[in-house]
N, C-alpha and C positions, 0 to 999 in steps of 0.2 A: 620422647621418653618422659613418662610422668614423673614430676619431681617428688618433695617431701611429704607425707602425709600434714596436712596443716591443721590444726583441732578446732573448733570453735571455742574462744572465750569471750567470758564475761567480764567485763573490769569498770567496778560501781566508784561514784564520782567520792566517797567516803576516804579522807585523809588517811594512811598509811593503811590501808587494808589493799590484798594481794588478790592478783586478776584470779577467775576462776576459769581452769581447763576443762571443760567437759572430758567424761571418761572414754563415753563414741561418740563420735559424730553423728546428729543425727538425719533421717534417711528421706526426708522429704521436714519441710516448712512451709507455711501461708502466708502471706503479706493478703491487707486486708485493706481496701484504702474507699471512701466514700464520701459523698458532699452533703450538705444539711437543705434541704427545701420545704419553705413550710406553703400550705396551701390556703390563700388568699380569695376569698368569695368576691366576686366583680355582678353586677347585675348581669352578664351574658354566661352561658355554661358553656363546656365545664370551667370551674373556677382555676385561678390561674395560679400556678407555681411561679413561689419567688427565691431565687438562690439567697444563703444567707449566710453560707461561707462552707469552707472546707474542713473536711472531720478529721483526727489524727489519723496514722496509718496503724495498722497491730500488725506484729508480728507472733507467729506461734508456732509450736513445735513442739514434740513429745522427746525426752533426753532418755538413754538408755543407761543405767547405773549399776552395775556388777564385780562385785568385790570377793566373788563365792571362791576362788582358786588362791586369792590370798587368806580368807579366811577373816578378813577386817568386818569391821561394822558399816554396813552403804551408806547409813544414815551421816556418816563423817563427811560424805560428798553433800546426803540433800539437803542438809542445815545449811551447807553454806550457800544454796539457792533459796533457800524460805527463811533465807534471814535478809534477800534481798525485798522483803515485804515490812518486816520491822522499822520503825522511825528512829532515827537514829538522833540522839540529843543533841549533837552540834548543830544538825541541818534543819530539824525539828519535823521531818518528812520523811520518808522511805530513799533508799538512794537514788540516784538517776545512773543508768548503766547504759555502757557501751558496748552491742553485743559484734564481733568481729568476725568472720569468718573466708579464709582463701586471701586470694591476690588481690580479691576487689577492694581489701580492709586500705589497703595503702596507697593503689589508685583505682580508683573505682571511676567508670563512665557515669554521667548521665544519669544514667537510669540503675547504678546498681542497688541492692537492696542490703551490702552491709558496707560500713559499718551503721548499725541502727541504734539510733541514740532514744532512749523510754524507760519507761518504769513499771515492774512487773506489776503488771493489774491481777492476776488471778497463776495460782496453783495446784495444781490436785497432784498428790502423793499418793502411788498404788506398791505396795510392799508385798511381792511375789516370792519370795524364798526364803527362806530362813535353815541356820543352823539348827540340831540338835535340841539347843540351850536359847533358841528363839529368839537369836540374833538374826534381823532380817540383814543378806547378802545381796540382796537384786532390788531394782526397783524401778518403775516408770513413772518420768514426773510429766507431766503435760503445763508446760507454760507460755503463757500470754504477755505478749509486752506493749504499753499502748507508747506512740511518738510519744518524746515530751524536747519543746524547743524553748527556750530562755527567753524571755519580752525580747531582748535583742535582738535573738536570731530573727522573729518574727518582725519586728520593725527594719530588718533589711529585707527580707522578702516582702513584705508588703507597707513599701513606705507610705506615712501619712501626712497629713500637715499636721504642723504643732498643737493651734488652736483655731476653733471655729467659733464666731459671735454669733448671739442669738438675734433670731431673726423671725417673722411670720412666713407662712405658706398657707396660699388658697389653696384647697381639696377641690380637684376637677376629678370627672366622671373615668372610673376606672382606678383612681389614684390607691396606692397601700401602700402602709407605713413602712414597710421594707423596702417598696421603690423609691419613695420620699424620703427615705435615711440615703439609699445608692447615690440621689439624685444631689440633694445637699452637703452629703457628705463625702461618699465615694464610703460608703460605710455599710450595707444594708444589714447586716448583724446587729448595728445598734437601733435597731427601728422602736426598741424598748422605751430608749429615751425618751422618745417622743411621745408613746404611750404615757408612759410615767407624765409627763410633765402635763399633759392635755386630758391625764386621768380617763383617757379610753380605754373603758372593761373590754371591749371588743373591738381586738385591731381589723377585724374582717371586714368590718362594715364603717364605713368614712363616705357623708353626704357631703356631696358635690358642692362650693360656695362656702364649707364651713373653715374659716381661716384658722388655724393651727398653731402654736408656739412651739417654734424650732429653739429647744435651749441650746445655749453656749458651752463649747467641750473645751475642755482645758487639759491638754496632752503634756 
């Protein structure tokens, strides 16, 4: 027996403002998830890919808004989604939302895909019907939400050490500053550092014997 119809809402992380119900549910969604690799020239081809971390996830989805049998203004529902783009002056940023939907909101497996916690990256408003008096009643909003997780959450998912001293490294045959961030640090995203500090224009190309300055991180 199917139980209650359950709606998808929205509920932004903004002090005393009221969760938002969507009007339908809507009829399909995308979750969107991908890893960063940048491509690192070594004297053999082809040149080699170096992972350099993991990308947020998006989620997306077109909401269906119809208010033509009441006779209301739609737009009273889409403001209060395209005001989830506005920065708001307490937080000095756009809100961060919780978007919920079904059974999985409360215990979700593994692998479920809500409750999604992110910030609406992108909106487009299509205003299909209107009253008489050019009050639009219907409307399709298509929204994009990109992950957003707090340094904490991320420092329990991927814990680090506090601080690393600086230190040299010889560049042997094959070496990249992305591997030599992995390798020193458990880091290859900050392979920057290393550039920066040793003022290499070109991370792709690193001769073999040249000793390096590994600066010191301080977490």
């Amino acid at each position: 027996m199917a139980g209650p119809l359950q709606k998808l809402r929205i509920t932004s992380d903004i002090q005393g403002s009221s969760p938002i119900n969507v009007l339908f549910n809507p009829t399909e969604y995308t979750i969107e998830g991908a890893n960063k690799w940048e491509e690192q020239e070594r004297n053999t081809n082809p040149p080699e890919l170096q992972y350099t971390g993991a990308d947020r996830k998006k989620l997306s989805m077109e909401l269906f808004c119809d208010t033509y049998e009441s006779g209301q203004d739609v737009r009273q529902f889409t403001r209060q989604i395209a005001n989830l783009l506005e920065v708001h002056v307490d937080n000095n940023r756009p809100p961060v939302c919780t978007i919920e939907w079904g059974e999985s909101s409360s215990q979700p497996p593994n692998d479920a895909d809500f409750p999604f916690v992110g910030v609406l990256e992108s909106l487009r408003q299509q205003f299909v019907l209107f009253k008489s008096d050019g009050t639009p009643v219907r409307a399709r909003l298509t929204v994009s939400f990109k992950q957003f997780r707090l340094p904490a959450d991320e420092e329990r998912r991927h814990p680090r050490r506090a601080s690393f001293p600086a230190k040299a490294y010889t560049a042997v045959q094959g070496d990249t500053l992305s591997g030599i961030a992995a390798q020193v640090w458990k880091r290859p995203a900050d392979w920057r550092r290393i550039a920066d500090a040793n003022q290499i224009q070109n991370p792709r190309h690193l001769t073999a014997g040249h000793v390096l300055i590994i600066p010191a991180i301080e977490d």
